[in-house]
DOTISE-76980 format. One record per residue (C-alpha): residue number from 1; x, y, z. Coordinates in Angstrom, 2 decimals. Layout:
N
[NUM; [X; Y; Z]]
...
REM end
This chain:
264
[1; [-37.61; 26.46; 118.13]]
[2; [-39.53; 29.54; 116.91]]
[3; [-42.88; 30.35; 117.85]]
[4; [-45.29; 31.43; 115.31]]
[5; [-49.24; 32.32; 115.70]]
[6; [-49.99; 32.74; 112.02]]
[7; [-48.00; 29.41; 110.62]]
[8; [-46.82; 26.29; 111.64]]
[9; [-43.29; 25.00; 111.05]]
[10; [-42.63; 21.99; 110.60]]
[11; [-39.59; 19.96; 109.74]]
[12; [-40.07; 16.00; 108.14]]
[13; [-36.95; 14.98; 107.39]]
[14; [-35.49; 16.86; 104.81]]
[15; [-38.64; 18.58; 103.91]]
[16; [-39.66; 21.96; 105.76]]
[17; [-43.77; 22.38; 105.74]]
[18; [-45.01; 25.93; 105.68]]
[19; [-48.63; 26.38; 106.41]]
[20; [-50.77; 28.95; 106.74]]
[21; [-52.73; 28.37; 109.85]]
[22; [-56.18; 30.91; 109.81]]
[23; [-58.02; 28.26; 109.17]]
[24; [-60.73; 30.13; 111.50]]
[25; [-60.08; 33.22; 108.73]]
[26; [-60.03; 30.35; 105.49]]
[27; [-55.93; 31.35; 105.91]]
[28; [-56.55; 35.01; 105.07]]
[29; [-52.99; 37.05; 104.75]]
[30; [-52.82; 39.16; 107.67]]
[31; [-49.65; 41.04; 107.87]]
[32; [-48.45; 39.19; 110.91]]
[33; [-48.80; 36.03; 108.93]]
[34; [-46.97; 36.91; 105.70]]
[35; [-44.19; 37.96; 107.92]]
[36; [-43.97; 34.97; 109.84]]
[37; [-44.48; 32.80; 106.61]]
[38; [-41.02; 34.98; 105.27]]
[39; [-39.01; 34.52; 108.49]]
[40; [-40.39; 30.68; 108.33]]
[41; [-38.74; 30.69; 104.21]]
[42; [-35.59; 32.31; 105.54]]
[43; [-34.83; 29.67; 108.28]]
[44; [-35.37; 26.45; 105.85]]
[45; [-33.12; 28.13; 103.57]]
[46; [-30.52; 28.49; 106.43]]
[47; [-31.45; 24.99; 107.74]]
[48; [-28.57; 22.47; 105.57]]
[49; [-31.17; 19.63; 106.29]]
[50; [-33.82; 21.02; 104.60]]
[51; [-33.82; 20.35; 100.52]]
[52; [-37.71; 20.81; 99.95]]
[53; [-39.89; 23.33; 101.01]]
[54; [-43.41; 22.93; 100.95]]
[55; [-46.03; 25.82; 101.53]]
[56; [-49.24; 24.42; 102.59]]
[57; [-52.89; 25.40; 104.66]]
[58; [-54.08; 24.15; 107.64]]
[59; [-58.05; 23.40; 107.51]]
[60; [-60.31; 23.79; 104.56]]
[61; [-59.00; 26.19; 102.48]]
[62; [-55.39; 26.71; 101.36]]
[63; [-55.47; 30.35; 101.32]]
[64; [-58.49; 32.99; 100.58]]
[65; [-55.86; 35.52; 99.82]]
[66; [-55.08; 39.09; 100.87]]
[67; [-56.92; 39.98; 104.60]]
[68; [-59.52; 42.62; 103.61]]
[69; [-60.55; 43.03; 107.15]]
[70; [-57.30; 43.79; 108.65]]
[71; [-56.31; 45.73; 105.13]]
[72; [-59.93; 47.98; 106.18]]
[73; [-58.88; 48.61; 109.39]]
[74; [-55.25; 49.61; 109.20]]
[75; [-54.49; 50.54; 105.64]]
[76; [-57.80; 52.24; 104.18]]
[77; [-56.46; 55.52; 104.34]]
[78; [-52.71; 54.94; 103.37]]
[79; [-51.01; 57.29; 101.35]]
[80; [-49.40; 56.56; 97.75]]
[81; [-45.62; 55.97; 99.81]]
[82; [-47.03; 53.83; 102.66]]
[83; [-48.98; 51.35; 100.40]]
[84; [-46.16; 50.82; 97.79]]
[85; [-43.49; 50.81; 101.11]]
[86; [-45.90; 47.54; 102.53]]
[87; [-46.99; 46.40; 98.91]]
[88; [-43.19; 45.67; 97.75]]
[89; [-41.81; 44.38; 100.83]]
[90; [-45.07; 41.58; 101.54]]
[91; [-46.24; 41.13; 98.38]]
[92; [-43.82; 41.61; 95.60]]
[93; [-40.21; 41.24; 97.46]]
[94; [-41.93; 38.21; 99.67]]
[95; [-43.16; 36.52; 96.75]]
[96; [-40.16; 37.33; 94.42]]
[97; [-37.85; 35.14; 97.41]]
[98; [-39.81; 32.17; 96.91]]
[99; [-39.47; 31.94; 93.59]]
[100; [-35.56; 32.83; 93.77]]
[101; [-35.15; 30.42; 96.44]]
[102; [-32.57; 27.90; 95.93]]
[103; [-34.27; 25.21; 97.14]]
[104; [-36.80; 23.45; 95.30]]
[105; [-40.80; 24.69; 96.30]]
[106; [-43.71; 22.69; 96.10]]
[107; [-47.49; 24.11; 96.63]]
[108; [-49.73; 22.17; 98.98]]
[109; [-53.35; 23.40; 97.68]]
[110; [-56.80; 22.47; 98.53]]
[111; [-60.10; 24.32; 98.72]]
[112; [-59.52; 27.99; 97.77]]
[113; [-56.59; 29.39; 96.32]]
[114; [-57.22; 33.02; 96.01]]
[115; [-55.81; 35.91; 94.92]]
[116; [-52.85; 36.68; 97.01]]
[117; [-52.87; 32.86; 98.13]]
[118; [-52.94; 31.62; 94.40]]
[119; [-49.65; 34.59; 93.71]]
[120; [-47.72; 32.60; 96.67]]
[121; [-48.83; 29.46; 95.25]]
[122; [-48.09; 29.52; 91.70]]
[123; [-44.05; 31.21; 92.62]]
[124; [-43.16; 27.36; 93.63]]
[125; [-41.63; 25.60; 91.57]]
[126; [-44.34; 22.86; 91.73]]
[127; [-48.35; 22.72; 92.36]]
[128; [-50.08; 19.99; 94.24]]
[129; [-53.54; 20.00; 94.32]]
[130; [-56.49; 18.44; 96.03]]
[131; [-59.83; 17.64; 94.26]]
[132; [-61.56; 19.80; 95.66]]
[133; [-59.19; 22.94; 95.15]]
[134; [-60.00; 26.10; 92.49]]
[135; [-57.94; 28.82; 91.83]]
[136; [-59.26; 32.58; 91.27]]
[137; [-58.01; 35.97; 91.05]]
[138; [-61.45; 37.94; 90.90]]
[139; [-60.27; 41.79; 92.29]]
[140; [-60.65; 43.52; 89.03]]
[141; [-64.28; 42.68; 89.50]]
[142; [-64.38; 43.24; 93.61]]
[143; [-61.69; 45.77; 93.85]]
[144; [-61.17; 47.68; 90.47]]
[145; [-57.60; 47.15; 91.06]]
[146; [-55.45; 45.48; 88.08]]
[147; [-55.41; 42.05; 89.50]]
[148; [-52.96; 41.28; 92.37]]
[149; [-49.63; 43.08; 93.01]]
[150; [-47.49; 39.77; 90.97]]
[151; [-49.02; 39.10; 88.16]]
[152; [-47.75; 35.85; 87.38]]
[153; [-51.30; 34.19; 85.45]]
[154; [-49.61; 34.16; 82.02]]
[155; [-46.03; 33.20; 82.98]]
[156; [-47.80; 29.52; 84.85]]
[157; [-51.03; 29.10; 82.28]]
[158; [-50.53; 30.92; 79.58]]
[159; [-51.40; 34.83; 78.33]]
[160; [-55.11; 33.61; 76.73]]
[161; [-56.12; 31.63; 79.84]]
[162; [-54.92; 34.08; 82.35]]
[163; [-57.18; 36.87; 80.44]]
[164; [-60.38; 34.82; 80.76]]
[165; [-59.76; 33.88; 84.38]]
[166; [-59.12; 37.66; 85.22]]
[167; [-61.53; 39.57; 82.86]]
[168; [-64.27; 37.07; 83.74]]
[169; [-63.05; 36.72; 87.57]]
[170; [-63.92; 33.29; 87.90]]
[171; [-62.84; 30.20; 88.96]]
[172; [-60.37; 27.39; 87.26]]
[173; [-61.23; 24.02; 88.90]]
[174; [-58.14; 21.92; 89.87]]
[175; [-58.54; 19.53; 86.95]]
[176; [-58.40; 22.53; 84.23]]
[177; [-55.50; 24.20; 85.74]]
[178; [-54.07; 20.55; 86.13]]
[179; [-55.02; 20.23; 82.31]]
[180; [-53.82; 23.76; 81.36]]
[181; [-50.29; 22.99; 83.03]]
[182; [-50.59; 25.19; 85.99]]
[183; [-50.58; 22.26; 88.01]]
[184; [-48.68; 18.82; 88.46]]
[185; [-50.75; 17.16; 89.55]]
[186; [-54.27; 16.22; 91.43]]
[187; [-55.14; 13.99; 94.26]]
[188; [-57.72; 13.02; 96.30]]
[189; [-58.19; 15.26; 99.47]]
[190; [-57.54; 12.81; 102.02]]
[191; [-54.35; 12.10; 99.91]]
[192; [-52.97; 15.31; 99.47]]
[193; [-50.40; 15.24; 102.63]]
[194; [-48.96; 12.13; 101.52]]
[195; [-48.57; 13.14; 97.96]]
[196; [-47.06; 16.24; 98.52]]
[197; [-44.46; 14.56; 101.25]]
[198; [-43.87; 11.80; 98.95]]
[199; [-43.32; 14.72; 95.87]]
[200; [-40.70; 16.14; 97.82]]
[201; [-38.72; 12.89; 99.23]]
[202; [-37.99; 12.25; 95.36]]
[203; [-36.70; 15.69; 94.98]]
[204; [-34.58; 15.45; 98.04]]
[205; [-32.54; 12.77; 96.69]]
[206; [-31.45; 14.34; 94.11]]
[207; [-27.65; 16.11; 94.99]]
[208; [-28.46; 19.63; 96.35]]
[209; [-26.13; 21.40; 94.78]]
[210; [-26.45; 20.46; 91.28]]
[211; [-30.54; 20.76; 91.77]]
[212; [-29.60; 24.55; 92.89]]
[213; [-28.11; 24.79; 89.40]]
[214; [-30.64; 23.22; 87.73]]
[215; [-32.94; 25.30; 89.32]]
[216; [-31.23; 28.66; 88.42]]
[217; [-31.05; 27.56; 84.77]]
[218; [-34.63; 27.06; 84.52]]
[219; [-35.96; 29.85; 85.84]]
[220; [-33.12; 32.07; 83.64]]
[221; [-35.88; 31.11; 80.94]]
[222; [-38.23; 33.08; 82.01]]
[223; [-35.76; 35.44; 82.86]]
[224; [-34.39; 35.81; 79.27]]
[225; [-38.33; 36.21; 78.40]]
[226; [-38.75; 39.45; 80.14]]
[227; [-40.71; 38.28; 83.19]]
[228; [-38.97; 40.04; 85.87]]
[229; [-39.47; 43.24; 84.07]]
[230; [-42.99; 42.36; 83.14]]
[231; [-43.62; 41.54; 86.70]]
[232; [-41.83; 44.46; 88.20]]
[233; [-43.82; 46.89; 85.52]]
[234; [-46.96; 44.99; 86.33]]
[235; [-46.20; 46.51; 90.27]]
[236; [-45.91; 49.77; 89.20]]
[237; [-49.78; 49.53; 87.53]]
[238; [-51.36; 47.82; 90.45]]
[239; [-50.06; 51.13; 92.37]]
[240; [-51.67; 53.18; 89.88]]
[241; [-55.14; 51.27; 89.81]]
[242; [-55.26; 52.16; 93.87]]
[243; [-55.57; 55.71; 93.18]]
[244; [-58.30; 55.61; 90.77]]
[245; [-62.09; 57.16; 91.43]]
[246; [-63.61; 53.32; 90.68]]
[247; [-60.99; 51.87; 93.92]]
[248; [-61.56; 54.91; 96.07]]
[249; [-65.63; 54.08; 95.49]]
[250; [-64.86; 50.51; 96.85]]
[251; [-63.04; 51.77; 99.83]]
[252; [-65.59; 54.20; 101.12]]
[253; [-68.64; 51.05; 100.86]]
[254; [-65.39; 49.18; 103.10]]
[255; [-62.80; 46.69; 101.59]]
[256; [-64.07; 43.83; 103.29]]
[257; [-67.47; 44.04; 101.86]]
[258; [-65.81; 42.88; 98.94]]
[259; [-64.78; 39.06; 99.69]]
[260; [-67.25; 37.16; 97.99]]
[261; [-68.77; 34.53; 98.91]]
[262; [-67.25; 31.83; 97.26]]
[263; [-63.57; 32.87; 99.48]]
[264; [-65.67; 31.53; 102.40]]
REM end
């Protein structure tokens, strides 16, 4: 049995729970975490019991996104190679395997879902959320970068919604991104364990095989659409908006000073 400091692994089943487990840090992505979280992905793809995997948060919040602090203190001063080197692998490639997975994904969410927590959410296949859990993606505002490294807003709510949540960087409330379709559906806090387990023992039963089909087919629709391309051009951009005079201002006041307060 691996060890992990970041995560927690857990197997119910035929259900493999993820979760990020900062709770101390509101789940902020530290590198150490994102890697475990991907090495965590790998082995319940590898595991033949496993037929659901569920990414979830231990404490308040599911995830308050990228780690500022750490990103302050060890990648301030990268240059253009080193930041697109760690930015593809942990953010892009990372978040690319979830959605590719084979296996079917279902987001645990409650409190925050930020930035480069709500990218990791919204690549599963489903979205579970408490009612108490909001989404946001506010770093053009904080960070004067072009949102977050996978822009995947319009491909899960829609082009017109994903421009007022990221030109106005604020928040979209569990029932509006439940009533938007960026969500399945929303539960009670104390209920959102159960609902989530009981989400994926229905999907389990189906015949794994034929779901890994079914799966494939239906994200080949977005596929067809462009998305890949849009998301891999997207990349490129977010690169681009690092190098800018209005970023490198940010950076010298300190990255950190930038989590707001509401990622608390």
């Amino acid at each position: 049995m691996a060890d992990y400091e970041c995560i927690t692994y857990e197997k119910l089943d035929n259900v493999a729970r993820i979760s990020h487990n900062r709770p101390e840090a509101s789940n902020a992505e530290s590198q150490l975490l994102l890697d475990e979280m991907d090495a965590a992905f790998t082995r319940a793809e590898a595991d033949d019991d496993i037929r659901v995997i569920i990414i979830a948060g231990k404490g308040k919040h599911f995830s308050a996104g990228h780690d500022l602090k750490e990103a302050q203190a060890k990648r301030a001063n990268f240059t253009v190679e080193e930041r697109w080197a760690y930015e593809s692998l942990r953010y892009f490639d990372y978040c690319i395997r979830i959605w590719d997975s084979p296996k079917p994904t279902i987001a645990q969410v409650q409190g925050a879902c930020v930035a480069g927590g709500f990218m990791m959410a919204n690549m599963c296949d489903l979205v579970i959320a408490s009612d108490d859990a909001f989404f946001a993606d506010p770093v053009c505002h904080t960070l004067a970068t072009a949102s977050i490294e996978v822009l995947i807003h319009p491909w899960v709510m829609g082009l017109r919604q994903a421009k007022h949540l990221l030109f106005t960087g604020g928040r979209l409330k569990a029932e509006d991104a439940l009533r938007i379709g960026m969500v399945n559906s929303v539960v009670p806090r104390d209920d959102l364990d159960a609902a989530a387990l009981a989400e994926a023992a229905k999907i389990a039963a189906a015949p794994p095989f034929a779901l890994r089909l079914l799966k494939r087919s239906l994200n080949r629709t977005f596929d067809v659409q462009g998305m890949r391309s849009a998301l891999e051009a997207h990349f490129e951009l977010h690169q681009l908006s690092h190098e800018t005079e209005e970023f490198a201002a940010i950076r010298a006041k300190g990255l950190s000073k930038a989590i707001r307060s509401d990622r608390k």
